[in-house]
NUMI-793432 format. One record per residue (C-alpha): x, y, z. Coordinates in Angstrom, 1 decimal, always signed. Layout:
REM residues N
REC       c1       c2       c3
REC        X        Y        Z
...
***
This chain:
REM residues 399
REC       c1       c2       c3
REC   +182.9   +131.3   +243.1
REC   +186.3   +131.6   +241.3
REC   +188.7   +128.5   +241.5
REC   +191.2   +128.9   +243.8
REC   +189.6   +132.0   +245.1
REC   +189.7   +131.1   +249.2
REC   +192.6   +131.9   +251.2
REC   +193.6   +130.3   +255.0
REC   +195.9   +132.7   +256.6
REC   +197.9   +131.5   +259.7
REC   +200.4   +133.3   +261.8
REC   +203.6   +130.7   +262.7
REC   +203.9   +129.9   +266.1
REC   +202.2   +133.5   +267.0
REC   +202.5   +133.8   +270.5
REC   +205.9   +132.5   +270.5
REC   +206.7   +134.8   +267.9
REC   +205.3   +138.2   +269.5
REC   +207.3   +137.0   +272.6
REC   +210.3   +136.4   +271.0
REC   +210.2   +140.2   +269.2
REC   +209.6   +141.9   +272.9
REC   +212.1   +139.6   +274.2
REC   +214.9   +139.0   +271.3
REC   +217.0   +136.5   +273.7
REC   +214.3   +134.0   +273.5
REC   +215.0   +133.6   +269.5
REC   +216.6   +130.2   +268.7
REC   +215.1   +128.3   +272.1
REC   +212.6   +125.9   +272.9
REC   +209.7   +128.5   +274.4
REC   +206.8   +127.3   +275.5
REC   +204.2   +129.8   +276.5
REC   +201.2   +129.4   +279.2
REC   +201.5   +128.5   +282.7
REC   +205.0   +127.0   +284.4
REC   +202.5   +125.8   +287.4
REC   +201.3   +121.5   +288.0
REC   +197.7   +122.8   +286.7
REC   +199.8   +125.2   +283.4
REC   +198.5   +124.6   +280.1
REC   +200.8   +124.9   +276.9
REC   +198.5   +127.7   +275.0
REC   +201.6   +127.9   +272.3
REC   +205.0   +126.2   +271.7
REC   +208.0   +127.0   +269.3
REC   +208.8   +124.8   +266.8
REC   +212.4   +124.1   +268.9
REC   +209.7   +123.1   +271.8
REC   +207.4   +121.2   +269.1
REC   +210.4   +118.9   +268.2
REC   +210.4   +117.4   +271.4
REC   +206.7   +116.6   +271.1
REC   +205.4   +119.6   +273.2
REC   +201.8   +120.7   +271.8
REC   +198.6   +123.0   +272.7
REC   +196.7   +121.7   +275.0
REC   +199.5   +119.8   +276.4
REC   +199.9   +119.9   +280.3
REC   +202.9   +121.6   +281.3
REC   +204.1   +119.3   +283.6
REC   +204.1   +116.7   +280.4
REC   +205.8   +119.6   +278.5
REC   +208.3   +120.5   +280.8
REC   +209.2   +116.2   +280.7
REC   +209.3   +116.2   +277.3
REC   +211.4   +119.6   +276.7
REC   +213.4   +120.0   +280.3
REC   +215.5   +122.9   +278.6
REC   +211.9   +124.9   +277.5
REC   +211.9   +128.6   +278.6
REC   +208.1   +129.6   +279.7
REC   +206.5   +132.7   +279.1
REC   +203.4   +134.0   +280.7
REC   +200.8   +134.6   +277.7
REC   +200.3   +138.5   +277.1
REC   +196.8   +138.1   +275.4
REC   +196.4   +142.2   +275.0
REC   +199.6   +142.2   +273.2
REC   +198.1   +139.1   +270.9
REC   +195.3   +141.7   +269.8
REC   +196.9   +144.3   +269.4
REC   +199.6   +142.5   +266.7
REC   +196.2   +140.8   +265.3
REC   +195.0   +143.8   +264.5
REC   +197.8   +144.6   +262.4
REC   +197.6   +141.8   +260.5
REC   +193.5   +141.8   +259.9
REC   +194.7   +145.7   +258.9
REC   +196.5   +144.3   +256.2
REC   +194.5   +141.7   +255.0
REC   +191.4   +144.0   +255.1
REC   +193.7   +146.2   +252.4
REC   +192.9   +143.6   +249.8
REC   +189.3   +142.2   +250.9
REC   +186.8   +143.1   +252.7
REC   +186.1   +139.6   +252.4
REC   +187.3   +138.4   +255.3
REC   +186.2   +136.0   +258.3
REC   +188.8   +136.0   +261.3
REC   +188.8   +132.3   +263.0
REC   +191.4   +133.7   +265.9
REC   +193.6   +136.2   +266.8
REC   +196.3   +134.4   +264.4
REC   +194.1   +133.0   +261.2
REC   +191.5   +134.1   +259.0
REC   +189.9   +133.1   +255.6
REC   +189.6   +135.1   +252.8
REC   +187.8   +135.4   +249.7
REC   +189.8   +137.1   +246.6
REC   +188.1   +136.3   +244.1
REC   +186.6   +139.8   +243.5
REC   +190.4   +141.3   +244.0
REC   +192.5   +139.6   +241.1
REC   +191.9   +142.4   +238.6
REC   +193.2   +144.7   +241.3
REC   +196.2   +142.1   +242.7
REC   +196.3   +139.3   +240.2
REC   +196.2   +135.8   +240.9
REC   +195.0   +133.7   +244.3
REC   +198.5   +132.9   +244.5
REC   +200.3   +136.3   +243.8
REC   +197.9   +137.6   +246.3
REC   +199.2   +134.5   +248.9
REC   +202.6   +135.6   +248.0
REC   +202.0   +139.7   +248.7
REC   +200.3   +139.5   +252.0
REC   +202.7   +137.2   +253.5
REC   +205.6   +139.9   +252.6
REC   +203.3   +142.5   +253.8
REC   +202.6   +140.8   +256.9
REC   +206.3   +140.4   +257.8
REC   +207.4   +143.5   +256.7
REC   +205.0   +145.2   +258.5
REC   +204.4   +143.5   +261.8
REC   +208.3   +141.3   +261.3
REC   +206.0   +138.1   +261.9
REC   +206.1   +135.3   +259.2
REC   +202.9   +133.7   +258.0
REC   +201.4   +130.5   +256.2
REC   +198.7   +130.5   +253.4
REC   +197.0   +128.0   +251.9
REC   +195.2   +129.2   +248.5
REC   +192.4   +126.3   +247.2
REC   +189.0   +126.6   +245.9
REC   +187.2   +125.7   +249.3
REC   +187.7   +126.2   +253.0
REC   +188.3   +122.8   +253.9
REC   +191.4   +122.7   +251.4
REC   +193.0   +126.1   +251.8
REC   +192.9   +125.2   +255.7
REC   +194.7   +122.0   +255.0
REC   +197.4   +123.9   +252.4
REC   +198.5   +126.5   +254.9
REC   +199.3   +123.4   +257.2
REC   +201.2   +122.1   +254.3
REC   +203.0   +125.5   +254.1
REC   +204.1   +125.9   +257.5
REC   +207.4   +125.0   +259.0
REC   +208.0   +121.1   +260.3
REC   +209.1   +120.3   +263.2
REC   +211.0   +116.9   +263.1
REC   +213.0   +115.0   +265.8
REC   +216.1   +115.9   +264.0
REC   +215.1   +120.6   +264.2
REC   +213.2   +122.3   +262.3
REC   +212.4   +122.5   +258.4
REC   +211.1   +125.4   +257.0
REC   +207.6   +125.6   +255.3
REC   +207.0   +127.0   +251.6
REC   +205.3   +130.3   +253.0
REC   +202.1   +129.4   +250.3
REC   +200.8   +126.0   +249.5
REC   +198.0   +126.2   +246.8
REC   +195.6   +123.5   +245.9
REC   +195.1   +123.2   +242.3
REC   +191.7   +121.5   +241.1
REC   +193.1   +118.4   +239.5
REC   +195.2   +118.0   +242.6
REC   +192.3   +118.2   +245.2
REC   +191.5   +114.9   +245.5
REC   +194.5   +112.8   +245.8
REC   +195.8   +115.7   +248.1
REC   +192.6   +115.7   +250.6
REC   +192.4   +111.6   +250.7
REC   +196.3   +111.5   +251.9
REC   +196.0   +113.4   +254.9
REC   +194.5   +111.3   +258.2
REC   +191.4   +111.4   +259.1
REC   +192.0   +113.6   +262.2
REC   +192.3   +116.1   +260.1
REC   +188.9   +116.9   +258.7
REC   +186.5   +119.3   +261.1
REC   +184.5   +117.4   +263.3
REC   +187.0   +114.3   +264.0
REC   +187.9   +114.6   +267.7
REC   +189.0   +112.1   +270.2
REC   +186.0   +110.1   +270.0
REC   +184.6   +110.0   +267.1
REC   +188.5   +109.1   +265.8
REC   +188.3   +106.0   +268.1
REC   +184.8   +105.0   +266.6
REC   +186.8   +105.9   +263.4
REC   +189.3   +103.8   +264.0
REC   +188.0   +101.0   +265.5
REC   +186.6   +100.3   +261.6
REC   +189.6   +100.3   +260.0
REC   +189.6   +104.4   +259.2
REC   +192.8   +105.9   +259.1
REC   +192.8   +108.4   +256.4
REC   +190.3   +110.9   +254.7
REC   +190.7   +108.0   +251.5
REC   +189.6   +105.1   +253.6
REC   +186.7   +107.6   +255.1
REC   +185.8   +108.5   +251.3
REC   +185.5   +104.6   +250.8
REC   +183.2   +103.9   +253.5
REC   +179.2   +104.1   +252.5
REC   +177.4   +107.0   +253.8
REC   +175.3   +104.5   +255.5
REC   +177.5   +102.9   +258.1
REC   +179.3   +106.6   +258.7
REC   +175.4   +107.3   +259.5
REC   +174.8   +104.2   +261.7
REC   +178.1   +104.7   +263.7
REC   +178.1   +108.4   +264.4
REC   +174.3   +109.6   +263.5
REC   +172.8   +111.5   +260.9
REC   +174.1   +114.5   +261.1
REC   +177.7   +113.9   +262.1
REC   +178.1   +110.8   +259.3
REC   +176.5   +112.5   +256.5
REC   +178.8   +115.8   +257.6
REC   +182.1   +113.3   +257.6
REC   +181.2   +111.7   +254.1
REC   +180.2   +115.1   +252.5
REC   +183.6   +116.2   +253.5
REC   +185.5   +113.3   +252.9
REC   +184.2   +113.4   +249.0
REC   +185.9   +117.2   +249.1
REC   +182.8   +119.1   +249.3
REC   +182.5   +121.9   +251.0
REC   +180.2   +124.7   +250.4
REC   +180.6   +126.8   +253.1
REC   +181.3   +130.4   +252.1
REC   +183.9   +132.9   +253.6
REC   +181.3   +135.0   +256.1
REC   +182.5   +138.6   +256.7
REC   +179.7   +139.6   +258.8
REC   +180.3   +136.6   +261.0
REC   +179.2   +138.0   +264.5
REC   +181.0   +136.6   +267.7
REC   +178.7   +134.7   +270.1
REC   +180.6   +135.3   +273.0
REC   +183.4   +136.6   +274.9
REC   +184.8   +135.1   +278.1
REC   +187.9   +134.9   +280.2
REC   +188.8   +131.9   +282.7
REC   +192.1   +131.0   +285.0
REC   +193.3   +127.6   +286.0
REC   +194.7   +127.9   +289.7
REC   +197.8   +126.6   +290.9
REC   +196.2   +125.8   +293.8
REC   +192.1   +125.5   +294.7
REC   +190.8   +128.0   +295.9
REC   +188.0   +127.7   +298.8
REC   +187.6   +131.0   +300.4
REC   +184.1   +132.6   +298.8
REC   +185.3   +136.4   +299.2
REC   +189.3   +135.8   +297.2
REC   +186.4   +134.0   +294.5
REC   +184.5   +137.4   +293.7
REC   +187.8   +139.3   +293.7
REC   +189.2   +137.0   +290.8
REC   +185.7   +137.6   +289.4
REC   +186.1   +141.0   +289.7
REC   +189.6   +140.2   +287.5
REC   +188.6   +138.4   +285.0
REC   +185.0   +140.7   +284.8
REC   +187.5   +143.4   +283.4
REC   +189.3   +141.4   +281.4
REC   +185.9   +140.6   +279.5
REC   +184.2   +144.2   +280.0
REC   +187.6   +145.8   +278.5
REC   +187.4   +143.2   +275.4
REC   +183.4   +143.8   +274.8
REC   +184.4   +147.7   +274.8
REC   +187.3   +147.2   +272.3
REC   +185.3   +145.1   +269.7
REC   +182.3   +147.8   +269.9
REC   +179.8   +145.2   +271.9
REC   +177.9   +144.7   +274.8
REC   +175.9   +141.6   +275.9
REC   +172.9   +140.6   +277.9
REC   +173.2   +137.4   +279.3
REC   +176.5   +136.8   +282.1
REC   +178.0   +133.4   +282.4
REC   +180.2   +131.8   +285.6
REC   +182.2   +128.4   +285.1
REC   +183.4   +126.8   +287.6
REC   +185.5   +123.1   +287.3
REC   +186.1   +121.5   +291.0
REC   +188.9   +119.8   +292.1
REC   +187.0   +116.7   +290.8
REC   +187.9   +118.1   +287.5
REC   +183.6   +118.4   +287.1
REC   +182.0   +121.8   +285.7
REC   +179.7   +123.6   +287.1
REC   +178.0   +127.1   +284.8
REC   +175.1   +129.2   +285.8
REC   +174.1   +132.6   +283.7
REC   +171.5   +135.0   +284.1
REC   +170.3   +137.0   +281.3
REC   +169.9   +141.1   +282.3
REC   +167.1   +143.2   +280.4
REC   +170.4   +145.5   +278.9
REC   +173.2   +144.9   +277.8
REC   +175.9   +145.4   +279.4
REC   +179.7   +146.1   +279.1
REC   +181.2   +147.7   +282.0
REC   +182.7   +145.7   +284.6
REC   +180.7   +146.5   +287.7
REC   +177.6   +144.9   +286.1
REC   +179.2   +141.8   +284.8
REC   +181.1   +141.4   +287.7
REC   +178.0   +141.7   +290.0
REC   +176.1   +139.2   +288.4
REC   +179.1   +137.4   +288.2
REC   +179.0   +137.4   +292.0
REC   +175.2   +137.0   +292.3
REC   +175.7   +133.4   +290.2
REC   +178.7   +132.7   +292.8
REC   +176.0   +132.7   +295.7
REC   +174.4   +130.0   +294.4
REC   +177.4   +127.7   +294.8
REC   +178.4   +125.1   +297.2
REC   +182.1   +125.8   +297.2
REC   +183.3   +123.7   +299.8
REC   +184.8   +121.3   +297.1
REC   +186.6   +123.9   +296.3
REC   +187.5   +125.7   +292.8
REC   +190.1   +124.7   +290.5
REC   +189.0   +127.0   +287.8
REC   +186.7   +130.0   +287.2
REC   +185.0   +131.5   +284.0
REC   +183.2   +134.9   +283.8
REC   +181.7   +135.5   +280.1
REC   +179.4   +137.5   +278.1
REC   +176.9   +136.4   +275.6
REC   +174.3   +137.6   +273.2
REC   +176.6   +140.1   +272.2
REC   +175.2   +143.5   +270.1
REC   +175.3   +146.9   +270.6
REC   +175.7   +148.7   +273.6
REC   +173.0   +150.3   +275.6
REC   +172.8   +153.4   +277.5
REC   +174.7   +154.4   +280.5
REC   +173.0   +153.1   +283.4
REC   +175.2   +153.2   +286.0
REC   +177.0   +155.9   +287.8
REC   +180.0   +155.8   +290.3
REC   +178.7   +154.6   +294.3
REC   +180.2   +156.8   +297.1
REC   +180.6   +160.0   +295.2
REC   +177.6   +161.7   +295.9
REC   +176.6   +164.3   +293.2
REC   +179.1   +163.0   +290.6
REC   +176.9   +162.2   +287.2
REC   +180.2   +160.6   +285.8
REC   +178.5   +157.0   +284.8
REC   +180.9   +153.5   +284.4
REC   +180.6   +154.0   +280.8
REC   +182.5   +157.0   +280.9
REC   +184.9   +155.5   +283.8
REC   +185.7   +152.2   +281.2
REC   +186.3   +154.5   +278.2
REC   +188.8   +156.6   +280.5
REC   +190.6   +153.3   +281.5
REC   +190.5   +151.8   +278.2
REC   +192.3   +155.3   +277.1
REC   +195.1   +154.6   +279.9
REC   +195.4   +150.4   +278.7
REC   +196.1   +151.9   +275.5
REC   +198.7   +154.6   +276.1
REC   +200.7   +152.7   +278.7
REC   +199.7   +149.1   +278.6
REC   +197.5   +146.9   +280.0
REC   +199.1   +147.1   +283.2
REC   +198.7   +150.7   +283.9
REC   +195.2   +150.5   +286.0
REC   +193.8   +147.7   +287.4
REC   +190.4   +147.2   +289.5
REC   +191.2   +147.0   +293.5
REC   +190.5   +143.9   +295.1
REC   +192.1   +141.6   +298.1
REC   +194.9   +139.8   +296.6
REC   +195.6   +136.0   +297.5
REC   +197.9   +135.1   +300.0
REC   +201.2   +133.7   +299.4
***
């Protein structure tokens, strides 16, 4: 592998941003986007919003007390794709080395393109000008000789947001060999894969604040304190190694679609029409990325905020939405519901190609025309007029 030949590619504030170029009077405010509702979730937050302390993840309510001026915007996720597309378009012109993380990051391997486009960092450089000249979005990249590194360089890239506004990033960070070390032990520990909540407490609680204290401590203890497998992957990392290569072929594993309610939801027939919602939502996904998938997952939290998940796994697979959504529905009966539901889950799993057309439309006796055929006529309409032009029927919630 070529020094310097992996590339981290991350869109700035992309949701934000997308909304903000439909909707140019957002530009210059705090905008958070995801739910307004007690149960909302941030999903994305400007860097205006970001000064204030708002975050992913971050409950709304918290948001909306942190940021009281913040405008939300519903998340448009088809609208996400279709801009990601774009972008993957333009990174695909220069590699087909590529392995997209999300709809707004990917790595990339060059080192096989610098005859063609010159150096890892000229080739940072040239995408990011393609990217906003091309889709009028702004992105970060981080250019190092490992994943690990060029992931941490596009963060160093990116804009800041301080109590005092926002400072704007570099646009390309690179990582240069001699550099590696003293750049990888300054960041906190947080910051390496693998280091969530608890394992930081555990981290912590020994006197581990930074990726250099984590390089200091023996393999051992990291072993005895988090097990085999977690310690030896924090010390490998914490030394700078990583050997994990950029995987083009990378296939998805699933594909699933869930909603928080603002309220919980008891009634067992309003449950299999939001089923029947978000069954589309994943059927018209599976059909746009070219998959189908055999096994059909339900999630369900309770009010309790405890999970319930039940799948079934069908003999084909399947993409259209009256075959996830009836399983869907099968896996509902199996439920005790009267705790109610606070949030519900439909997904699809061991995803490959799809099968044969199995089924054909109920109630129109004679007509050979098959779901298949039905899904790629709707998926036609979605993309003509928007994602909004033809929706499943189904009992809507009262108000």
């Amino acid at each position: 592998m070529t020094d310097l030949s992996i590339l981290h590619v991350d869109m700035d504030a992309f949701y934000v941003e997308v909304e903000r170029q439909d909707d140019p009077s957002l530009v210059g405010k705090p905008v958070v986007v995801g739910g307004d509702s007690e149960r909302g979730v941030v999903a994305s937050a400007s860097y205006e919003a970001r000064s204030k302390g708002v975050r992913s993840a971050m409950s709304s309510v918290v948001a909306k007390n942190l940021c009281p001026d913040a405008v939300f915007v519903r998340s448009n996720f088809s609208r996400y794709r279709e801009i990601s597309r774009q972008v993957h378009q333009i990174l695909y012109s220069v590699t087909p080395h590529l392995e997209p993380i999300a709809l707004d990051e990917a790595f990339l391997d060059v080192g096989g393109a610098h005859k063609l486009f010159g150096s890892s960092e000229k080739i940072a450089w040239q995408i990011r000008n393609d990217v906003h000249e091309t889709v009028g979005l702004d992105c970060s990249v981080g250019v190092a000789s490992s994943k690990l590194l060029a992931k941490l360089a596009s963060v160093a890239a990116k804009p800041k947001a301080t109590p005092d506004g926002v400072e704007p990033g570099v646009g390309v960070f690179v990582v240069h060999p001699d550099e590696a070390t003293d750049f990888l032990k300054a960041h906190p520990v947080e910051a390496l894969w693998g280091v969530g909540r608890a394992t930081l407490e555990k981290l912590k609680a020994l006197g581990i604040n930074s990726v250099g204290d984590l390089a200091a401590v023996p393999r051992e203890l990291l072993i005895q304190e988090l097990g085999a497998s977690h310690g030896n992957h924090l010390s490998t990392l914490s030394q700078g190694i990583d050997v994990r290569e950029v995987h083009s072929d990378r296939e998805r594993k699933s594909i699933s679609h869930e909603e928080t309610f603002a309220s919980d939801i008891y009634e067992r027939d309003l449950l299999v029409s939001e089923i029947v919602r978000l069954a589309d939502a994943v059927s018209s996904r599976a059909r746009e990325q070219g998959l189908a998938g055999r096994t059909v997952h339900l999630k369900v939290r309770r009010p309790d905020m405890s999970y319930v998940t039940r799948s079934a796994t069908l003999e084909d697979a399947v993409n259209t939405l009256p075959e996830i959504a009836g399983k869907a529905t099968e896996l509902l009966a199996q439920l005790d519901l009267q705790q109610g539901v606070r949030l519900l889950g439909v997904g699809l799993s061991r995803l490959g190609s799809p099968g044969p057309e199995q089924l054909t439309l109920s109630g129109v006796e004679g007509n050979n025309l098959s779901w298949g055929r039905l899904s790629t006529a709707m998926d036609r309409i979605r993309q003509k007029y928007g994602p909004s032009a033809i929706r499943p029927g189904f009992p809507r919630r009262p108000s």
